[in-house]
N, C-alpha and C positions, 0 to 999 in steps of 0.2 A: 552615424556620427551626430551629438546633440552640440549646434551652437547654440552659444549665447544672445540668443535673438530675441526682445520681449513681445517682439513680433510675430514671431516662429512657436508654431502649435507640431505638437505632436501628438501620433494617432498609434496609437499602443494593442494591435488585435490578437496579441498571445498576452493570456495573463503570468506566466509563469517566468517570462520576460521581465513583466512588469517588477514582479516582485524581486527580481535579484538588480537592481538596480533602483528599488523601492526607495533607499535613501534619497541620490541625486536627482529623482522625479521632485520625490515629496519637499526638498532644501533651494533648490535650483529653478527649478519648474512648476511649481505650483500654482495650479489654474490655468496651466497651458499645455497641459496633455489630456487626452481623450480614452477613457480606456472602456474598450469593449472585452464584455467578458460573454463570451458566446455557450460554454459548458462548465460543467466541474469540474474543478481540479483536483489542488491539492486542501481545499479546505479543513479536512477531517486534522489535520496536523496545526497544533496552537501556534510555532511558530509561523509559520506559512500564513493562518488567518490572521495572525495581529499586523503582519506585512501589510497584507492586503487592506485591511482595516485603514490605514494611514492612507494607501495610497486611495481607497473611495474617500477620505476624506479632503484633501489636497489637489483631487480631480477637477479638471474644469468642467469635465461631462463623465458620466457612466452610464453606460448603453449593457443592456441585457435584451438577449432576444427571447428572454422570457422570462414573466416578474414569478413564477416558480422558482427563480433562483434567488428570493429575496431569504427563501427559508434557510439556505445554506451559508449567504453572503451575511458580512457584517452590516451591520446598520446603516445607511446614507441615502441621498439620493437616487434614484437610480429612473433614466428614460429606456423604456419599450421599445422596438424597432420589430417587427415582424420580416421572417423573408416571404415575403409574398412574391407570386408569379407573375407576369405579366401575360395574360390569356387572352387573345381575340374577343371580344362580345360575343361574336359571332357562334364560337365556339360553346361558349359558354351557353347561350341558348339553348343549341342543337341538344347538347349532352342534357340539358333538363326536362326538355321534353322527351329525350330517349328514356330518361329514367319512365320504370313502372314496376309495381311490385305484383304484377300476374305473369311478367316474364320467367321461361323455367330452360337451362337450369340456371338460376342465382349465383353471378360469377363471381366468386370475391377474388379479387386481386392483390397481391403483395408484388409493388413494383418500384425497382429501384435497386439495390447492392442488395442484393439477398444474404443475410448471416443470422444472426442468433438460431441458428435450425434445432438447437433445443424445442423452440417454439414452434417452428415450420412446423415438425412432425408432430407434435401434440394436434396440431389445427388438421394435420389429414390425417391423424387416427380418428380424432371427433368427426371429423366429415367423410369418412373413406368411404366408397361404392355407393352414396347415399346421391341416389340420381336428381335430387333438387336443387343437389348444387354445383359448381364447377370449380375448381382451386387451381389460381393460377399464381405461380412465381414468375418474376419477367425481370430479369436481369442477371451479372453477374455473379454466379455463385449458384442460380436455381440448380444444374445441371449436376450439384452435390449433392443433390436430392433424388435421383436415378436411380442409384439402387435401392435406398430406401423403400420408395413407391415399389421396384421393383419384387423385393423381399416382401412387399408389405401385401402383392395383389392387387395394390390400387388401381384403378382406371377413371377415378376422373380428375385427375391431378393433370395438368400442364405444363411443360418447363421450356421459359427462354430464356438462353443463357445471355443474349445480348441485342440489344436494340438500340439504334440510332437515337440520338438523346432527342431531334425533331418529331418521334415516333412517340413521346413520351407523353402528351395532351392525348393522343386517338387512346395510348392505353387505359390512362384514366376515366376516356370519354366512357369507353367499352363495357368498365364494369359496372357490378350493379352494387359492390361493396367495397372499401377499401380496409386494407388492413393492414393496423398499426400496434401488433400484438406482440412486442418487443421483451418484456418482462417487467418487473417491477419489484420495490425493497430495495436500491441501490441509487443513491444520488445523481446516477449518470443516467437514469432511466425515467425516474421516478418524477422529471421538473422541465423537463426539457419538452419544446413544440415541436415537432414533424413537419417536414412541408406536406408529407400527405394532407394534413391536417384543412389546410389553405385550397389544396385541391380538392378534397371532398365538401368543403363550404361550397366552392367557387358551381361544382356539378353538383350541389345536390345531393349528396351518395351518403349512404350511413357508413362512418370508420368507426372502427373494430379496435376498444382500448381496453387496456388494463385495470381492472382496480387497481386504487388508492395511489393513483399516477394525476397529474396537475392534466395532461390529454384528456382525463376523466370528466373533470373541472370544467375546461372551458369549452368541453364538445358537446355542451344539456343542449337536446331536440331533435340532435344528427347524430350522437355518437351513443355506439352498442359496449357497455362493459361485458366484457366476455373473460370467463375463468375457465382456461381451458382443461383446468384441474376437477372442476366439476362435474357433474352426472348430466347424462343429456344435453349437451348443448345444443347438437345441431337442431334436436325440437324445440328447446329455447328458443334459439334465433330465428327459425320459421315461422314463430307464433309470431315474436316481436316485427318479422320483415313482412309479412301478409298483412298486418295492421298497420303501417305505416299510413300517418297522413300525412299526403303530398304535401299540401298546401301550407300546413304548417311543421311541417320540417324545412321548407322554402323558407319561411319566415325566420326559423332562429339560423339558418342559414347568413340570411341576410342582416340582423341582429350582429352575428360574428361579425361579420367582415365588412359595416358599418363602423363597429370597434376597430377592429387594423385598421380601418383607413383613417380614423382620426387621431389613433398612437402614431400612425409613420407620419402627418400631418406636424403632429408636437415634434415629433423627433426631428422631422426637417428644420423645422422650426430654430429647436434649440441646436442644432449642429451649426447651423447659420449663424445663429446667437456667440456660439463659440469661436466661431474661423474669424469674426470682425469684432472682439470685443478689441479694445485698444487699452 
């Protein structure tokens, strides 16, 4: 329920909300609603983006948790906001000095909702029985992958179907790769950040992106482009993970998430800016 308050802010975090009510935002409320637009919608559709257009324009704030969405959105303003993790130091530490690229087998981890398994299985056919590495799914959904491996002969494949969401730092800690090899060509795929993304800066780890994906973009010094449509990968990626320097992959590591801390900084910043303009 929107009163008439010119005191009263409102926080908008479904865009498709926004838009069907786009008029009495844009008439009524102008520069006292906040709209977060967290993925794609419905942009591809001209009425849908000229909505949306008025309402970034009429906004008191627009938050994107990734300026990858600047390609698909209309024109305007728009503030950054990362979800970043809140991880122990402590933690954080341990996991980097765990990392080493002489450790065998090289565990690459897919952890969190397990789905697109188009993808899954391309990644342990490219890696199947190949003793240098270990492939782990860890979460809901892994366990659709059983018969697969099953059919497939596999054995060095791992599935857990569900883990305590407090167990979720030791999993990350664990690996020696992360993977964020989700697809790409599709607006929903192609612009968006991963929290993996956050947690492989924060350890250390090399994540595993797609070409011609914005992941691609902002993951130069840690992040592995992997085509799993290609010949040889997993000698690919042995070449490139044997070569790894620590030291400076630590560095664009730290480079990263330098940058998130001084976007969520601004964004604090201007959220504040927003809630007391008078």
């Amino acid at each position: 329920i929107l009163k008439k308050n010119k005191y009263e802010r409102i926080v908008l975090l479904h865009t498709p909300l926004a838009v069907l009510i786009e008029k009495l935002l844009c008439t009524q409320y102008a520069g006292r609603y906040l709209l977060d637009i967290r993925d794609y919608s419905y942009e591809g559709f001209r009425w849908y983006y000229e909505r949306e257009k008025k309402l970034i324009k009429h906004a008191g704030l627009n938050v994107i948790s990734s300026k990858g969405y600047t390609t698909f959105l209309p024109p305007g303003n728009y503030i950054p906001v990362h979800n970043d993790n809140i991880i122990k130091h402590s933690s954080i530490e341990a996991a980097r000095k765990r990392f080493s690229t002489q450790r065998r087998p090289i565990v690459i981890s897919n952890i969190g909702l397990i789905r697109f398994h188009q993808q899954n299985k391309k990644l342990i056919q490219a890696f199947k029985n190949d003793l240098r590495f270990e492939i782990r799914f860890i979460g809901q959904g892994a366990n659709e992958l059983a018969d697969f491996c099953k059919e497939q002969k596999v054995e060095n494949v791992r599935l857990t179907d569900y883990f305590a969401p407090e167990q979720t730092v030791e999993h990350f800690a664990q690996s020696d790769v992360i993977f964020n090899l989700y697809g790409n060509h599709t607006p929903l795929l192609d612009f968006a950040l991963s929290n993996k993304l956050y947690y492989a800066a924060k350890f250390c780890r090399p994540i595993l992106v797609c070409p011609d994906t914005y992941m691609q973009k902002v993951s130069t010094g840690f992040g592995y482009t992997m085509d799993l449509d290609a010949p040889h990968v997993a000698d690919d990626f042995y070449l490139y993970y044997t070569a790894i320097n620590k030291e400076d992959m630590q560095k664009s590591c730290d480079n990263f998430l330098e940058n998130v801390r001084e976007e969520n900084e601004n964004f604090n910043r201007e959220v504040e800016r927003f809630l007391n303009y008078k």
